[in-house]
N, C-alpha and C positions, 0 to 999 in steps of 0.2 A: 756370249760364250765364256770371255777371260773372267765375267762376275759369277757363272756357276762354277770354275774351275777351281778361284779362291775361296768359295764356299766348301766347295769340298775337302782342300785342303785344309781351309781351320777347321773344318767338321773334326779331320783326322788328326790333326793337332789336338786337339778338346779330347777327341776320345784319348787316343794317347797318354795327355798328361792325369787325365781320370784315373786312367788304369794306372799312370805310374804313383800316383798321389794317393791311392789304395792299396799297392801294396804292401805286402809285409818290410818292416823296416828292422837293419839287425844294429844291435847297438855291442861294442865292444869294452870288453872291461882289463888292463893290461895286469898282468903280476906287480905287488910293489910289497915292498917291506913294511909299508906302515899301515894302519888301521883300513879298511876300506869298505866297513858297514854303510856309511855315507852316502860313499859315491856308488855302491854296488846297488842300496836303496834309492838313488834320482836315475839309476838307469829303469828300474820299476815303473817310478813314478814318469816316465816321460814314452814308456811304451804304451799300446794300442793293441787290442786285440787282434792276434797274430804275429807277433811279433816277436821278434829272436833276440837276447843275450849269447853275447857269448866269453867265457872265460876265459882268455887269453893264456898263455903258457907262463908258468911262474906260481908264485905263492900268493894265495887271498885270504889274507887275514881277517877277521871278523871279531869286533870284540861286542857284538850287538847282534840282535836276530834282526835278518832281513826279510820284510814280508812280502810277498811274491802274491798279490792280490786280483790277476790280471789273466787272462787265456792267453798265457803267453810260452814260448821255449826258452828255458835256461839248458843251454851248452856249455859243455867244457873240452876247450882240446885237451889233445892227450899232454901231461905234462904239467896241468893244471891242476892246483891245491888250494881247497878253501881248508883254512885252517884256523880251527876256535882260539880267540885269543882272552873270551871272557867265560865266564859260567853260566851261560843260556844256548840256547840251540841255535843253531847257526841261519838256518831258512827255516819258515814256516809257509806254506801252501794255505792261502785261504780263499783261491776261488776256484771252481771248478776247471775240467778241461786243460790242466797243467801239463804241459812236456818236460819232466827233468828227464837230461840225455847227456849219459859221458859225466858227471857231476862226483869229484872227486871228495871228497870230506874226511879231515883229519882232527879228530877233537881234543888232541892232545894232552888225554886221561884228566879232563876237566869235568864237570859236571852238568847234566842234560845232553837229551839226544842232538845227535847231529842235526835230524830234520824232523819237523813234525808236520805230518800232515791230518788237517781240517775239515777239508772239504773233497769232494767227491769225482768222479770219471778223471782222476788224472793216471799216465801213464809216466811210469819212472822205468828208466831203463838203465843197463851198461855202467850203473852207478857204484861208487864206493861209498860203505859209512863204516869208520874204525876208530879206535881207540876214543868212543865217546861215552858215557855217562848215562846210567838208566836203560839205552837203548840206542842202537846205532840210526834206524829206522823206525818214528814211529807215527802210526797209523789210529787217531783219537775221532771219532766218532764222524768216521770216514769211508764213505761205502762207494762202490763197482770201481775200483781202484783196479793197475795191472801193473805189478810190479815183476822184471822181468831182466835175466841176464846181472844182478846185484850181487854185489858181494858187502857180508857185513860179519865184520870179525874183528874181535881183541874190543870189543864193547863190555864197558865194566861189567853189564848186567845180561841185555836180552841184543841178538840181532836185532830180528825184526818184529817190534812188535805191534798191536791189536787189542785198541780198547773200544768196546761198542761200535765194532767198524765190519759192517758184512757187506756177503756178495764181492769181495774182494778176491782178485787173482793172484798167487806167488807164485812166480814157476823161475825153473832154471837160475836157482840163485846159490851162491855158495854161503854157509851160514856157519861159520868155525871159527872154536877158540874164545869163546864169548865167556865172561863169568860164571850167567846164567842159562838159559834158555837160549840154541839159535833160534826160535819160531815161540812166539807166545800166541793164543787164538781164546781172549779174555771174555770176560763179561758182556754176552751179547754181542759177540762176533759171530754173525749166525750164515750157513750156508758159503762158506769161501770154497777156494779149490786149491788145491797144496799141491803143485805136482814138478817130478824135475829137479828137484831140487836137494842140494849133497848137504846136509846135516850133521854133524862130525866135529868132535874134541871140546864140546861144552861141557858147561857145567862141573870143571874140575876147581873149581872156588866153591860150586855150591850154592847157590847165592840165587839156584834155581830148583827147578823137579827135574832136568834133564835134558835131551835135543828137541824135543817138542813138548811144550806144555798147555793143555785146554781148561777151561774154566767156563763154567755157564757158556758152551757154546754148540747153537745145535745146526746140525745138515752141514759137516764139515766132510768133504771129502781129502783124502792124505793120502796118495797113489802117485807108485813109481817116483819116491823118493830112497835114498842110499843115505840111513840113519843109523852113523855108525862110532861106535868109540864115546858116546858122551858120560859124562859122571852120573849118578843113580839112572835113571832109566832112557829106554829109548824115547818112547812116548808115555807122556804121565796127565791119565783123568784127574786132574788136581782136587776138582770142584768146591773150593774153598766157599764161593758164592751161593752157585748151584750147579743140579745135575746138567749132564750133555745127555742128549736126543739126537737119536737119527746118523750117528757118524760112520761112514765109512771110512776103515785102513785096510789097504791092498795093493797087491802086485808092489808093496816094498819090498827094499832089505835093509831088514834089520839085524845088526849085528855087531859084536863085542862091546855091548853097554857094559857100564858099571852093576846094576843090579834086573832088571826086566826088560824083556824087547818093548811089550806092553802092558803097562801099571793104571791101575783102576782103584783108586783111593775109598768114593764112596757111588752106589748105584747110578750106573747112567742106564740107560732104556735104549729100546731098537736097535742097538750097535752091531754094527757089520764088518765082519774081517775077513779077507782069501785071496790066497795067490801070493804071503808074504814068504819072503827068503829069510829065517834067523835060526841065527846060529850063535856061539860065544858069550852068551847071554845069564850068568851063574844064577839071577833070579828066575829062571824059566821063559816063554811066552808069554802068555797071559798073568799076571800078580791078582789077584784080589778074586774073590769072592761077592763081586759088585755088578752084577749083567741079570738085566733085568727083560724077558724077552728079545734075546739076544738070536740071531738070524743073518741068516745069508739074505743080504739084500740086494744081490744084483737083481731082482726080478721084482723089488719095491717101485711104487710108483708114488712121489709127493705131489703128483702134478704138475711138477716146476723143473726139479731135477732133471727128468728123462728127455727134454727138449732138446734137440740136437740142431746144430746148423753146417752144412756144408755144401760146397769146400769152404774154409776160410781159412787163406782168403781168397773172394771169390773173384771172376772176371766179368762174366758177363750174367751169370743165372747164382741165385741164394736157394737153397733146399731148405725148408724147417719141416721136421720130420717131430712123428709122436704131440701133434697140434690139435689133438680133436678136443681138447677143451680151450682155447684161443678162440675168443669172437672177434679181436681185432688188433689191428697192427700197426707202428709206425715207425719209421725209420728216423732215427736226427743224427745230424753230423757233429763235428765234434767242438761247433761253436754254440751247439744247443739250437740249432733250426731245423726244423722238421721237412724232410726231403721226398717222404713219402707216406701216403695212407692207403690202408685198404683195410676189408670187411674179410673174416676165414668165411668163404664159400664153397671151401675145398676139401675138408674136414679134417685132415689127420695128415694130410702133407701140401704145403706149402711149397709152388715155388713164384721165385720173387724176378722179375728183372731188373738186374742194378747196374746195365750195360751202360747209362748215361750219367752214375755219379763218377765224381772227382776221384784221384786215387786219396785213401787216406782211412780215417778210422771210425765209426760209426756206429751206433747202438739202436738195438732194435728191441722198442719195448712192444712187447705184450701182454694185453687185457685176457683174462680168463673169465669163465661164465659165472666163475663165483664171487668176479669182482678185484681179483687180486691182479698187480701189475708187474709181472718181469720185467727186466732186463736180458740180454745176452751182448756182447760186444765180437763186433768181426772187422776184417780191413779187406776193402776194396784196392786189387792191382792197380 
């Protein structure tokens, strides 16, 4: 009996230290006055997938970019300043699945963006990027990203910007004061979603086309943003590249630009607008001469767009609504493991039960009949 008892108890010892030997480990980085690229880079190198940084209260100087290569969260308490001390960007993101949370950045009218990111499904939130160079925020060939609650202002050029980076989320962000552009939506930035988000006092340098600027980029949605006060236009069809396809702006307000609510340089196609508020505006509404089967596209269907999920986030059941072209589905979390599959057998509404995953954040890709692969991202209670 006392040799099963001590069995049991190292059993429970073993699991125990398992469990404690897998969890998440947080490592702490304090304020200092001097260079801290170094040591900000061996706390990187010494994390593990899932794993916390955090930025202790004070100043973090930077005179080197630190590469963040890891599914990991960087934190900052409140109080905490990374601040550029050379002419490079301060963090680069180059693995998927990134948490920046609370992530202060001060680039102190040096050159290069505060952060650039690489790589793809990270979530940046609650962040600052100011007075940096190029771009407070920038988002380089970096796609189903959700950028949320940021603020990015008193950037030489652009807040936040968008090179070849789609399917990306911006929402609820403040973007004022910028040289150029708060929002740039560049070359092959195709299908983002803009919404929430207060746009306001760019572009009085010039040094952009206005509060929002697009450029070769198609199926952007730009709704229930308050874009107001920027230098030339509110929203400006750039397309120095090429034309935009397919964009929706609506249920904005747009109001007391410099020159247009909205400017359209040379032909873009499909463009959809309704439900905006502008006013103050001395170049008019619409600028240009450039709409090329231009339509109310609330009642458009790409296929991809109209998919809808709700609630999210959810507790115990997922709705996907508007599915009849989905042959199949999978959920993965957000270390990239796939939590769930099934087959649409259901045709045109989906529901899911996701009453057994973890709380947290998860993407749900779906396969369509003609081959193509969505995405949608939700968070489990």
């Amino acid at each position: 009996m006392k040799k099963i008892t001590k069995r049991i108890v190292f059993a429970a010892i073993g699991i125990f230290l398992g469990f404690v030997s897998s969890s998440a480990a947080t490592r702490y980085l304090p304020g200092s006055s001097s260079d801290q690229t170094a040591a900000f880079q061996l706390l990187v190198t010494q994390s593990a997938t899932g794993d916390i940084i955090v930025l202790q209260t004070g100043n973090h100087y930077l005179s080197g970019t630190v590469n963040v290569n890891k599914r990991i969260t960087v934190r900052g308490e409140n109080g905490a300043v990374v601040r550029k001390s050379g002419n490079v960007s301060c963090i680069d993101l180059n693995a998927n699945y990134i948490t920046i949370d609370n992530v202060y950045i001060d680039g102190g009218n040096r050159a290069e963006p505060g952060m650039r990111v690489f790589s793809s499904y990270n979530t940046i939130k609650n962040s600052t990027f100011r007075n940096c160079g190029v771009s407070g925020l920038m988002l380089h060939n970096s796609n189903f990203n959700t950028v949320t609650n940021c603020y990015a202002y008193y950037n030489y050029v652009v807040g936040i910007s968008q090179f070849g980076s789609s399917d990306n989320t911006i929402a609820n962000c403040q973007m004022y004061g910028n040289g150029g552009e708060g929002l740039t939506i560049d070359c092959n930035s195709h299908n983002g979603r803009f919404y929430g988000n207060n746009i306001y006092d760019n572009n009085w340098a010039h040094r952009g086309v206005g509060g929002i600027g697009l450029d070769q980029a198609n199926g952007a949605w730009i709704y229930n943003n308050t874009i107001n006060h920027n230098g030339s236009h509110g929203i400006r069809f750039q397309n120095n590249i090429a034309s935009c396809d397919g964009v929706r702006v609506y249920d904005n307000r747009i109001t007391n630009n410099e020159g247009c609510a909205i400017s359209i340089r040379t032909t873009i196609t499909h463009f959809g607008e309704w439900g905006n508020i502008v006013s103050g505006n001395p170049g008019g509404y619409i600028c240009g001469p450039y709409l090329k089967n231009a339509e109310d596209m609330r009642g458009i269907s790409d296929g991809a767009v109209d998919i809808e999920l709700y609630p999210n986030p959810a507790n115990s059941g997922l709705t996907i609504i508007n599915a009849e072209e989905v042959t199949e589905l999978m959920i993965v979390n957000s270390s990239g493991q796939k939590v769930l599959y099934k087959e649409n057998k259901s045709g045109s509404v989906i529901n899911l039960d996701v009453h057994t995953l973890a709380k947290g954040i998860y993407f749900l890709q779906l396969k369509q009949k003609n081959g193509n692969m969505l995405t949608r991202k939700f968070a489990k209670n």
